[in-house]
N, CA, C and O atoms as a Tripos MOL2 file, in Angstrom:
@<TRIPOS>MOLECULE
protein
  252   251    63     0     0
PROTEIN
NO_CHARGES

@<TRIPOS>ATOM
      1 N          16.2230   24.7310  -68.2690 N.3       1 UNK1
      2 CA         15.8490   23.4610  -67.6440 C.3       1 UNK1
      3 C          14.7570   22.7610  -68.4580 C.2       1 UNK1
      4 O          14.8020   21.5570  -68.7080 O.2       1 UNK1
      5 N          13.7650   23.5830  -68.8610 N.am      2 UNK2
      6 CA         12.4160   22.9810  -69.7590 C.3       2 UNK2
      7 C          13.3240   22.5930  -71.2000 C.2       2 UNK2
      8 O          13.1070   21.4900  -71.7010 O.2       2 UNK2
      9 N          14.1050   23.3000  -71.7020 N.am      3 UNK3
     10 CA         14.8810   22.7060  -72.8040 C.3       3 UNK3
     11 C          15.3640   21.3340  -72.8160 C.2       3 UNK3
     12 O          15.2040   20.4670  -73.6750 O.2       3 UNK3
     13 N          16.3020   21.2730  -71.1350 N.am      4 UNK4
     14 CA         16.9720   19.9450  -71.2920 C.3       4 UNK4
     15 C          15.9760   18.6260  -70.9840 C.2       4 UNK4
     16 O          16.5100   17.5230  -71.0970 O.2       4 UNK4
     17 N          14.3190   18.6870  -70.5370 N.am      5 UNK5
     18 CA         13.8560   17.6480  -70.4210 C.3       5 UNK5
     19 C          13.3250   17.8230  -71.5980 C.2       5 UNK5
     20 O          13.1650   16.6590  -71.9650 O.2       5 UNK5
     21 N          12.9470   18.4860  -72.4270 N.am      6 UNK6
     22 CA         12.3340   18.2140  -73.6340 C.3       6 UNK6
     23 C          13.0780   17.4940  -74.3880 C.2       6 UNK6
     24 O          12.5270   16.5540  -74.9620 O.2       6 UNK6
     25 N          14.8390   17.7700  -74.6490 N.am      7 UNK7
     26 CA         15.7960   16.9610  -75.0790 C.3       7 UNK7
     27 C          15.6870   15.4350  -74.7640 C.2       7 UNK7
     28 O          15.5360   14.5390  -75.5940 O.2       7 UNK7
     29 N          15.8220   15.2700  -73.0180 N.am      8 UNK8
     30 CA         15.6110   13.6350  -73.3340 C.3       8 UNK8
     31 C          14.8230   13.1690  -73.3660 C.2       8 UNK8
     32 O          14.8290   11.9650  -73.1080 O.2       8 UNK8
     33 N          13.2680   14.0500  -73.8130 N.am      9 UNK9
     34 CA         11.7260   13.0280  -73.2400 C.3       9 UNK9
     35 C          12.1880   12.8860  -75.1230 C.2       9 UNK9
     36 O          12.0730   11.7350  -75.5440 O.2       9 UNK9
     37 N          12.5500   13.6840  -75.9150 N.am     10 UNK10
     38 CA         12.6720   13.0290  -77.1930 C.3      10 UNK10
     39 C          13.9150   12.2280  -77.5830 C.2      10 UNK10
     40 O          13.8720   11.4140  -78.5060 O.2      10 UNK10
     41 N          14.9040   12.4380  -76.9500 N.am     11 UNK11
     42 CA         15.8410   11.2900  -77.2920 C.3      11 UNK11
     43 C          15.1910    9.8650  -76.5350 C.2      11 UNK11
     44 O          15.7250    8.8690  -77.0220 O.2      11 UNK11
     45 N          14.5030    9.6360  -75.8120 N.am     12 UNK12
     46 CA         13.7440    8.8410  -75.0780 C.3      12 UNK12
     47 C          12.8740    8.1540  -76.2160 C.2      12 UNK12
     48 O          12.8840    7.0200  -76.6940 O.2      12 UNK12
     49 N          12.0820    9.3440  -76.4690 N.am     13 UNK13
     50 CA         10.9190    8.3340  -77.9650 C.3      13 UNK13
     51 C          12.2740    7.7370  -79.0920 C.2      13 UNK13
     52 O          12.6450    6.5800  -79.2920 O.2      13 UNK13
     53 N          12.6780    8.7760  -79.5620 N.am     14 UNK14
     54 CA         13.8340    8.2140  -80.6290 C.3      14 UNK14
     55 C          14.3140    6.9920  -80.2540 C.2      14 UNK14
     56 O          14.2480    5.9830  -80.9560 O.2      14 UNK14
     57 N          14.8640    7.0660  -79.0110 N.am     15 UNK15
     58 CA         16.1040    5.7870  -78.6360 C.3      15 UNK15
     59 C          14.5270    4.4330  -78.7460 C.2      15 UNK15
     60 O          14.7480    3.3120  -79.2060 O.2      15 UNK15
     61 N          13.6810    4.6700  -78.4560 N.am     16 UNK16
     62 CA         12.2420    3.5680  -77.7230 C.3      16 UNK16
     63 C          12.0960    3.4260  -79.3240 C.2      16 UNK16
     64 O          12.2890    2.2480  -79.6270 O.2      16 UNK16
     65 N          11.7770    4.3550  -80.6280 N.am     17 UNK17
     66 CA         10.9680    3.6580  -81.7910 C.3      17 UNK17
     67 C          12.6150    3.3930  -82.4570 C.2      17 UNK17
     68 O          12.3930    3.5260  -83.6600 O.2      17 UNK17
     69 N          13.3930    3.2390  -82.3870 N.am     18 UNK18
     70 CA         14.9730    2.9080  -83.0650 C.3      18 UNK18
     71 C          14.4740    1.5590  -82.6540 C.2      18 UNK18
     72 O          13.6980    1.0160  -83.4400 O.2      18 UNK18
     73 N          14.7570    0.9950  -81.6710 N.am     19 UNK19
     74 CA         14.3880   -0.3490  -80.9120 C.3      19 UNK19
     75 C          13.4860   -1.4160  -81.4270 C.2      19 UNK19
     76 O          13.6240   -2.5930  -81.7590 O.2      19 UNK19
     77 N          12.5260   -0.5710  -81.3690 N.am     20 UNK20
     78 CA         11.5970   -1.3650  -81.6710 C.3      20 UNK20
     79 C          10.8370   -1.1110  -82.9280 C.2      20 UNK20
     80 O           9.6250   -1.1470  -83.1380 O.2      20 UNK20
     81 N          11.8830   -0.8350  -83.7470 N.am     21 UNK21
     82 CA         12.2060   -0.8750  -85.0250 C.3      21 UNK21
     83 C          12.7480   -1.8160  -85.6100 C.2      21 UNK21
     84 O          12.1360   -2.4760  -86.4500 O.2      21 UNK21
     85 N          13.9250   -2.0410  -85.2950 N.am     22 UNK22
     86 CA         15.0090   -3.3010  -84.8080 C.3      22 UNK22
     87 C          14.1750   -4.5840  -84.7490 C.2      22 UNK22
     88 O          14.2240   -5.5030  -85.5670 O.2      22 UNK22
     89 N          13.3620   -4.5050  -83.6010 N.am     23 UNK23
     90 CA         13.0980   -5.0460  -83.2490 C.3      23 UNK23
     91 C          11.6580   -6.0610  -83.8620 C.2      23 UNK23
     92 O          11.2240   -7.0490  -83.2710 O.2      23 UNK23
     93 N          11.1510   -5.5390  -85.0780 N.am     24 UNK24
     94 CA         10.6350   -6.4970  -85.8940 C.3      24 UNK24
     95 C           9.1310   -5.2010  -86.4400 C.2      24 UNK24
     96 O           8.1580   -5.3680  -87.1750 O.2      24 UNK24
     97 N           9.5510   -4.1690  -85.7600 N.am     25 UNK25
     98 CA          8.5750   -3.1280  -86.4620 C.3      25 UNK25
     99 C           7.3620   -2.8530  -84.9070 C.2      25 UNK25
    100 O           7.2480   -3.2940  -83.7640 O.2      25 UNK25
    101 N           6.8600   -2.1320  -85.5620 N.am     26 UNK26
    102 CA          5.5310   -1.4390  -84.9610 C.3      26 UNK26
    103 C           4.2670   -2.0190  -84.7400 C.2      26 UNK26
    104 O           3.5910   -1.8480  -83.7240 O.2      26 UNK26
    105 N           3.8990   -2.8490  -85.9110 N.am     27 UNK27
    106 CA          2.8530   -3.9970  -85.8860 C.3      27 UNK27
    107 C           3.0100   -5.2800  -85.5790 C.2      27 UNK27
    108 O           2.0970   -6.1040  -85.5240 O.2      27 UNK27
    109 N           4.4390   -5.5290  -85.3230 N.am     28 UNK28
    110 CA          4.5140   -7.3590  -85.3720 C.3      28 UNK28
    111 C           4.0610   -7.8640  -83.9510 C.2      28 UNK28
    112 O           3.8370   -7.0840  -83.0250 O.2      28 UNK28
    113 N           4.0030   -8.5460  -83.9010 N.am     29 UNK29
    114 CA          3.1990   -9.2270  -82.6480 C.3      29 UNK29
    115 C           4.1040  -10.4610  -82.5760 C.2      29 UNK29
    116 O           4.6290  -11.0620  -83.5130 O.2      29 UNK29
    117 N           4.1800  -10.7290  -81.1510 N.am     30 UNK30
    118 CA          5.0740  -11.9270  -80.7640 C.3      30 UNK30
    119 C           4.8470  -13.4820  -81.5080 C.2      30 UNK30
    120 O           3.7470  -13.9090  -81.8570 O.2      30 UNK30
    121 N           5.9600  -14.1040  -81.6360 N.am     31 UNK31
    122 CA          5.4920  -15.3280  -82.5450 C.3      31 UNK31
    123 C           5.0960  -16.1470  -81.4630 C.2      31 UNK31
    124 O           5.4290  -15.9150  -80.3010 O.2      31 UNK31
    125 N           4.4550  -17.0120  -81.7860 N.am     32 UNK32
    126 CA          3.2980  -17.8180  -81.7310 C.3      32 UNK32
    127 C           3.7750  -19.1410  -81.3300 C.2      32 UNK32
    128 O           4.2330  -19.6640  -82.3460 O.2      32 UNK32
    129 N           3.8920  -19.9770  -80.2680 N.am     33 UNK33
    130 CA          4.5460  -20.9200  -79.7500 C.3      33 UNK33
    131 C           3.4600  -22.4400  -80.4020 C.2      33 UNK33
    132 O           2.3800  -22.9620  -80.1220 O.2      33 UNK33
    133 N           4.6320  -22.6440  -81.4260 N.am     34 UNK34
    134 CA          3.9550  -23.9800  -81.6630 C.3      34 UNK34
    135 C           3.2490  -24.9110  -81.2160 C.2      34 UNK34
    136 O           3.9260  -25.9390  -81.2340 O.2      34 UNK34
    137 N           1.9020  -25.1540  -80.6900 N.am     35 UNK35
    138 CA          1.6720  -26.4310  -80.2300 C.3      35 UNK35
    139 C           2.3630  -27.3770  -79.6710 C.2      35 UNK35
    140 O           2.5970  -27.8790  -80.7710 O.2      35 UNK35
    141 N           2.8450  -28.0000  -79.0310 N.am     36 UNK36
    142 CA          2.7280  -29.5000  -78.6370 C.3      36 UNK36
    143 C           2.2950  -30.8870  -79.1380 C.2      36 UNK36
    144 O           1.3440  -31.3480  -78.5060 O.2      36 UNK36
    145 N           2.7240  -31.5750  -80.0220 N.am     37 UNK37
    146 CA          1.8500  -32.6090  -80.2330 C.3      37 UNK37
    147 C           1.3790  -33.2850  -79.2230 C.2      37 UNK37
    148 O           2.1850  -33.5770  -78.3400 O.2      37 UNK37
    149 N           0.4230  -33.5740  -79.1250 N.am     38 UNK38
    150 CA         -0.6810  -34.1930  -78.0440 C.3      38 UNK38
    151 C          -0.1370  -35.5420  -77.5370 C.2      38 UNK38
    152 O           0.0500  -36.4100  -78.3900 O.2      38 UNK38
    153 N           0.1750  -35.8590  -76.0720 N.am     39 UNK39
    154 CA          0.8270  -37.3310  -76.2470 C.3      39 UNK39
    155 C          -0.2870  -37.7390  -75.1850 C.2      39 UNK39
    156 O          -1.0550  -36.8890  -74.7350 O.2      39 UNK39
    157 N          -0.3410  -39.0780  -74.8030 N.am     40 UNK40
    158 CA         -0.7860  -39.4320  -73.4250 C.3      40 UNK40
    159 C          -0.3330  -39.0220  -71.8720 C.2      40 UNK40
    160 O           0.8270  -39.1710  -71.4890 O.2      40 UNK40
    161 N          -1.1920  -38.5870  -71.1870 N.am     41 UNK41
    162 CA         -0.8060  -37.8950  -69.8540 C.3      41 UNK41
    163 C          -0.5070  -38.5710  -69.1910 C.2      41 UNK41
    164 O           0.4450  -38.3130  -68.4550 O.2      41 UNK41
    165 N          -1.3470  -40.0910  -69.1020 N.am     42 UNK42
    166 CA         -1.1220  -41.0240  -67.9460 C.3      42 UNK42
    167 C          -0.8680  -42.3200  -68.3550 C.2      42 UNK42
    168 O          -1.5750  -42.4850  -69.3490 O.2      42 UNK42
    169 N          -0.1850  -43.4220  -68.1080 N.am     43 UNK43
    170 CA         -0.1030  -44.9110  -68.7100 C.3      43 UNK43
    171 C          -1.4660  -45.3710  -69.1580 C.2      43 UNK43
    172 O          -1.5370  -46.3570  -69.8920 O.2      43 UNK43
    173 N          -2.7310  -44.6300  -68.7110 N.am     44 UNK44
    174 CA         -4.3300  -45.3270  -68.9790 C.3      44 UNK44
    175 C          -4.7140  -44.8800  -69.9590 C.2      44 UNK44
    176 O          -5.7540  -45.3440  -70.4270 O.2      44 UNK44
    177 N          -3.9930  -43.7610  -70.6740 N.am     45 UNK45
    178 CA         -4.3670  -43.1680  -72.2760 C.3      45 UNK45
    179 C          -3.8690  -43.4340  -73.0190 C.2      45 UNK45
    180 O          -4.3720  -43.0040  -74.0560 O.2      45 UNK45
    181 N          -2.4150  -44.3870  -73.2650 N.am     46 UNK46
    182 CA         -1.7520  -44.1940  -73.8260 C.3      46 UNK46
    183 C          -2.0840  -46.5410  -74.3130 C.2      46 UNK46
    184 O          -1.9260  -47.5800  -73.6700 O.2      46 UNK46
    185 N          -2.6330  -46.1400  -75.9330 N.am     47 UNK47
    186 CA         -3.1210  -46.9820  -76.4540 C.3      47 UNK47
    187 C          -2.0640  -48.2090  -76.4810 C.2      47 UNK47
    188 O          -2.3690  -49.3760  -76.2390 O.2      47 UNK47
    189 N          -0.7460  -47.7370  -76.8230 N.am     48 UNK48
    190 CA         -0.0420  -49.1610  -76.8060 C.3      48 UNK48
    191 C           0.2400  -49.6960  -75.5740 C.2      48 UNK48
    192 O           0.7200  -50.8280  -75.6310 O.2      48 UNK48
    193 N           0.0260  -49.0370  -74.0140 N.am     49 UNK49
    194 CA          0.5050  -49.1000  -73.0200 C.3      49 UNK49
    195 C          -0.7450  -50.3950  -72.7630 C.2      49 UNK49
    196 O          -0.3570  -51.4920  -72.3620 O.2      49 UNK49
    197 N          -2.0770  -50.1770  -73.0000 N.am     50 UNK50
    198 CA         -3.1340  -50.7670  -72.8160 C.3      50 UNK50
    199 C          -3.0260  -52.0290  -73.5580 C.2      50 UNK50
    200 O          -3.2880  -53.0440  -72.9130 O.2      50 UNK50
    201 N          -2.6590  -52.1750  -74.9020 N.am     51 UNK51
    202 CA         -3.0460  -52.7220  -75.8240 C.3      51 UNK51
    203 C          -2.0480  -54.1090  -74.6010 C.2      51 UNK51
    204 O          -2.7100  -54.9200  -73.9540 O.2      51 UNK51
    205 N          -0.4720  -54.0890  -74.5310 N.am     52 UNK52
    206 CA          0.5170  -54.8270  -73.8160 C.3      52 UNK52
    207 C           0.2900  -55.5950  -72.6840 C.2      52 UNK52
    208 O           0.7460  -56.6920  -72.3600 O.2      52 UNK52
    209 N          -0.9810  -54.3660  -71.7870 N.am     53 UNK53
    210 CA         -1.4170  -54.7370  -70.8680 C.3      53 UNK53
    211 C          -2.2620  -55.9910  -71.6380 C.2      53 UNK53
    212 O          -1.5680  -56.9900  -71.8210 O.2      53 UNK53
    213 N          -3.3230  -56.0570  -71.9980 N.am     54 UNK54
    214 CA         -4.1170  -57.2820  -72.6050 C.3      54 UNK54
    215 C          -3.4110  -57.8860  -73.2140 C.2      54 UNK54
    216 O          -4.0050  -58.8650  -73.6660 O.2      54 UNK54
    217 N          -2.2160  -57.8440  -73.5570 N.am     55 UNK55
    218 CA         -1.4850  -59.6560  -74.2880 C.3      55 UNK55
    219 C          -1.1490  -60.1020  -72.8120 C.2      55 UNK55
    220 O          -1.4680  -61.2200  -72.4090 O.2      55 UNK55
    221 N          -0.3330  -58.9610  -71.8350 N.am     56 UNK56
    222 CA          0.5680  -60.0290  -70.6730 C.3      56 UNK56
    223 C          -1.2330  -60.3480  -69.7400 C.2      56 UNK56
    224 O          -1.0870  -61.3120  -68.9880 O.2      56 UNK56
    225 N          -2.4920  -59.8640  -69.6800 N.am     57 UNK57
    226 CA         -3.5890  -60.2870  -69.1920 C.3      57 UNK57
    227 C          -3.8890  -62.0120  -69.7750 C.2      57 UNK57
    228 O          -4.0700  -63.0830  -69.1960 O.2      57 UNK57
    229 N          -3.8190  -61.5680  -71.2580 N.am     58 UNK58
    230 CA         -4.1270  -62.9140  -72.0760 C.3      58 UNK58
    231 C          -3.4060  -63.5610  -72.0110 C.2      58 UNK58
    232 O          -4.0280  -64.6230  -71.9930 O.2      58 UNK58
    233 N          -1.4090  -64.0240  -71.8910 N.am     59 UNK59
    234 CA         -0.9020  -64.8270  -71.4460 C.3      59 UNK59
    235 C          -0.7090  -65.6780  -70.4060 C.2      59 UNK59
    236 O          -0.3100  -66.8310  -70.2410 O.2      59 UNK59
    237 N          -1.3940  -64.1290  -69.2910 N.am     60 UNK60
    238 CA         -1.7070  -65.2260  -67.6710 C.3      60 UNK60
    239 C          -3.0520  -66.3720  -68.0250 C.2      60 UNK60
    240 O          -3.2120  -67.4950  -67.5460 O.2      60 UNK60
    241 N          -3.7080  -65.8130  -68.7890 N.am     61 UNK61
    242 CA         -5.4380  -66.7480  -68.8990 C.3      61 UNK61
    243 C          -4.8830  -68.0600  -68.9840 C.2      61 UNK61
    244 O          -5.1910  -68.9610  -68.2030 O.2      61 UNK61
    245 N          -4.0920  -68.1770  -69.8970 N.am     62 UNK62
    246 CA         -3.7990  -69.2760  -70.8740 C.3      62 UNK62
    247 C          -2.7960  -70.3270  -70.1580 C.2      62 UNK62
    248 O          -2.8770  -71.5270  -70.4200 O.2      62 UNK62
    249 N          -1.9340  -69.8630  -69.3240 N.am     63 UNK63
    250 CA         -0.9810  -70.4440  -68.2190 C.3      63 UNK63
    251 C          -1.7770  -71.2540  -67.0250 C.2      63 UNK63
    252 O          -1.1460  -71.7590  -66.0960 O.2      63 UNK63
@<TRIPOS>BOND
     1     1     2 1
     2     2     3 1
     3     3     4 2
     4     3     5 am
     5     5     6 1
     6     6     7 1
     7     7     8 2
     8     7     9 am
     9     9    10 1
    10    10    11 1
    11    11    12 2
    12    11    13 am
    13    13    14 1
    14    14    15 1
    15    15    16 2
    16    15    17 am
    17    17    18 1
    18    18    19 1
    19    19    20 2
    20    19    21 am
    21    21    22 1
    22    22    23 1
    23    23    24 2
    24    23    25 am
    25    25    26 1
    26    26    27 1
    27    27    28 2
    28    27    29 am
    29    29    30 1
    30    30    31 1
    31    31    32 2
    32    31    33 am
    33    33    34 1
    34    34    35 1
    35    35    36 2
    36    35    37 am
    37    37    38 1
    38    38    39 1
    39    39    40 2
    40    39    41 am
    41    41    42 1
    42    42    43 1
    43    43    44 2
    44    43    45 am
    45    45    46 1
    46    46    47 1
    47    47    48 2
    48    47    49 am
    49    49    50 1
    50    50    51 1
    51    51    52 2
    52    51    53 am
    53    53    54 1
    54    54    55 1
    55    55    56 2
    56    55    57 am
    57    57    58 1
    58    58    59 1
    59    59    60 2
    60    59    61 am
    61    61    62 1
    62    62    63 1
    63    63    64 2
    64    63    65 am
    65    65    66 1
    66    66    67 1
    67    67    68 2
    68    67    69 am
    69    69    70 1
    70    70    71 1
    71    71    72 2
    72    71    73 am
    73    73    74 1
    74    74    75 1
    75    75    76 2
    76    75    77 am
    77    77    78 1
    78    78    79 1
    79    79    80 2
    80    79    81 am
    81    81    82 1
    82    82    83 1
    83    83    84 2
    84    83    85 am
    85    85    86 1
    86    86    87 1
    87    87    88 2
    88    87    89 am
    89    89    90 1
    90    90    91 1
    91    91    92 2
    92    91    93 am
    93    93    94 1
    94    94    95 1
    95    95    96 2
    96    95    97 am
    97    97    98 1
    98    98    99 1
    99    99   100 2
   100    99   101 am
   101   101   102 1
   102   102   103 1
   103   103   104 2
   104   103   105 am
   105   105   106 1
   106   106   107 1
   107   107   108 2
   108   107   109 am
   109   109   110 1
   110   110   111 1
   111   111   112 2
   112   111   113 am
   113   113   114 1
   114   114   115 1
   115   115   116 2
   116   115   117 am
   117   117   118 1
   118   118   119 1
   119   119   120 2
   120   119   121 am
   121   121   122 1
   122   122   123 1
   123   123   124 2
   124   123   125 am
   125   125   126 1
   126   126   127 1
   127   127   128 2
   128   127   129 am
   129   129   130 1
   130   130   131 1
   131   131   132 2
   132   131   133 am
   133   133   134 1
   134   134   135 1
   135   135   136 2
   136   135   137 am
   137   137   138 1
   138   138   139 1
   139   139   140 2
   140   139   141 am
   141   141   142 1
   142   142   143 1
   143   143   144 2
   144   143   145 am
   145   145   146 1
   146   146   147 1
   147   147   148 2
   148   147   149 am
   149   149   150 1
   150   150   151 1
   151   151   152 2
   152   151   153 am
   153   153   154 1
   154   154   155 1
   155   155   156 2
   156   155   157 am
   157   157   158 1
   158   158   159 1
   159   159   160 2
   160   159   161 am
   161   161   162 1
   162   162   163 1
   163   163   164 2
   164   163   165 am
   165   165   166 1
   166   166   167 1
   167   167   168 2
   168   167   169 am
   169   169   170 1
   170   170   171 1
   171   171   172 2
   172   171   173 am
   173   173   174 1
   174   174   175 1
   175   175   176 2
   176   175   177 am
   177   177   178 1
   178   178   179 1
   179   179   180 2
   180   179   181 am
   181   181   182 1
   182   182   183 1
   183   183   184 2
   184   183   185 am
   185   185   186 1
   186   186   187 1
   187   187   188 2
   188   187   189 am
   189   189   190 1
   190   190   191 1
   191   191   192 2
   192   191   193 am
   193   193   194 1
   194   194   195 1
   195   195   196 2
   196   195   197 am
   197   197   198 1
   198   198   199 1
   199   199   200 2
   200   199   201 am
   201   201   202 1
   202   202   203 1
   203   203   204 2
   204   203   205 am
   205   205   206 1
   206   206   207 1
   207   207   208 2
   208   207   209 am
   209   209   210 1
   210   210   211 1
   211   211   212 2
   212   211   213 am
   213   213   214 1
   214   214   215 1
   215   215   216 2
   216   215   217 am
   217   217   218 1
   218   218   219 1
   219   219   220 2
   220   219   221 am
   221   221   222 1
   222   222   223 1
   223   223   224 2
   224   223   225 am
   225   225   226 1
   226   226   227 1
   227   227   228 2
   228   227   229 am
   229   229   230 1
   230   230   231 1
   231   231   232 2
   232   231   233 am
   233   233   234 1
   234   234   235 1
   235   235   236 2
   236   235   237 am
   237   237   238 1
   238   238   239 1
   239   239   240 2
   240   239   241 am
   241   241   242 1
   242   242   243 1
   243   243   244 2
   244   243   245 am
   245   245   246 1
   246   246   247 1
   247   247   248 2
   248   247   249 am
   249   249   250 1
   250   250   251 1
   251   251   252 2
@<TRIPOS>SUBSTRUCTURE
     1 UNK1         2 RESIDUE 1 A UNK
     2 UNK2         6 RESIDUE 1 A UNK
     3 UNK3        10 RESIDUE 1 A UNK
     4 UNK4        14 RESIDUE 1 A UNK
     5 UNK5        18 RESIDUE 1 A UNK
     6 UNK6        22 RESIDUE 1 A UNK
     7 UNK7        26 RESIDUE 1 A UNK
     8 UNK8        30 RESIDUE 1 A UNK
     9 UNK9        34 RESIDUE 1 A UNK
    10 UNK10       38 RESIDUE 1 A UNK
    11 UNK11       42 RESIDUE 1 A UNK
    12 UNK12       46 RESIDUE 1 A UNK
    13 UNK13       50 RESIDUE 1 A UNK
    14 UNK14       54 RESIDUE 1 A UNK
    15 UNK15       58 RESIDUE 1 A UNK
    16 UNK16       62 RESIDUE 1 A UNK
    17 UNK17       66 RESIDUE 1 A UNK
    18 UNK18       70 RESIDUE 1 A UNK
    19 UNK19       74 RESIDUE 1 A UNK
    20 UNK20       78 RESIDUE 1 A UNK
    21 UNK21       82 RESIDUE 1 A UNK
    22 UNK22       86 RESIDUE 1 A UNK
    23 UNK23       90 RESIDUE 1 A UNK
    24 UNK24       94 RESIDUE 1 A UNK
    25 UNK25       98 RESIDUE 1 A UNK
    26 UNK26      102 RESIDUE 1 A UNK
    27 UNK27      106 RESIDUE 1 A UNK
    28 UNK28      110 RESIDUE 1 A UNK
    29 UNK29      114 RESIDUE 1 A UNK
    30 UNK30      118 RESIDUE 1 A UNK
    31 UNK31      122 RESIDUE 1 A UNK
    32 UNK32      126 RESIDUE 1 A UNK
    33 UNK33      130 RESIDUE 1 A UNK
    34 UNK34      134 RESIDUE 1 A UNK
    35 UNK35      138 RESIDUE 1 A UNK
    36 UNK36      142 RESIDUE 1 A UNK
    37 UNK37      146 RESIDUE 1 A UNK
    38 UNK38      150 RESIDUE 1 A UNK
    39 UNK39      154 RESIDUE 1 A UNK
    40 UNK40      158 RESIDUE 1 A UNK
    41 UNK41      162 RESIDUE 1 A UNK
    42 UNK42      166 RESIDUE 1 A UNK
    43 UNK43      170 RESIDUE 1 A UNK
    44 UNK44      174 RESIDUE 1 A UNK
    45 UNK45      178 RESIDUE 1 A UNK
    46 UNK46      182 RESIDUE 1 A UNK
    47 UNK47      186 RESIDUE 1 A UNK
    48 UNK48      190 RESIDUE 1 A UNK
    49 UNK49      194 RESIDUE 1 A UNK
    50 UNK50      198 RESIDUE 1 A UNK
    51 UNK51      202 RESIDUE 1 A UNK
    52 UNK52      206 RESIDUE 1 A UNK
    53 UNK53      210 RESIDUE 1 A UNK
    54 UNK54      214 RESIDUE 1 A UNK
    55 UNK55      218 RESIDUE 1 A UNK
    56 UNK56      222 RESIDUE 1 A UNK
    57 UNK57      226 RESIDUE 1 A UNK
    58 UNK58      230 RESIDUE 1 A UNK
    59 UNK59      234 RESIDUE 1 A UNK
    60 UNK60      238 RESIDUE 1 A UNK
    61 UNK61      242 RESIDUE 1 A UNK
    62 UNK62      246 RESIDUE 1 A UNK
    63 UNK63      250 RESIDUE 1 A UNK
């Protein structure tokens, strides 16, 4: 009985470092999720949204 768990606690490591072998090695570390380029969150950050706002502001002045 002590034979046959010794069998699968090591087919266990074997089958686990085969894997993750495969699997990009022993040291690699998960890749790294690119950034986001940064956009505006709300219509009040977002510079051309503002800029549009002050021409249709400046077209009412002028009317």
């Amino acid at each position: 009985m002590l034979k046959l768990i010794l069998l699968l606690l090591l087919l266990g490591v074997a089958i686990y470092l085969t894997i993750r072998q495969l699997q990009g090695g022993a040291g690699a570390s998960l890749p790294k999720q690119p950034k986001p380029p940064t956009r505006p969150v709300a219509p009040d950050d977002d510079v051309d949204f503002l800029r549009e706002l002050d021409r249709r502001r400046d077209d009412d002045d002028l009317s």
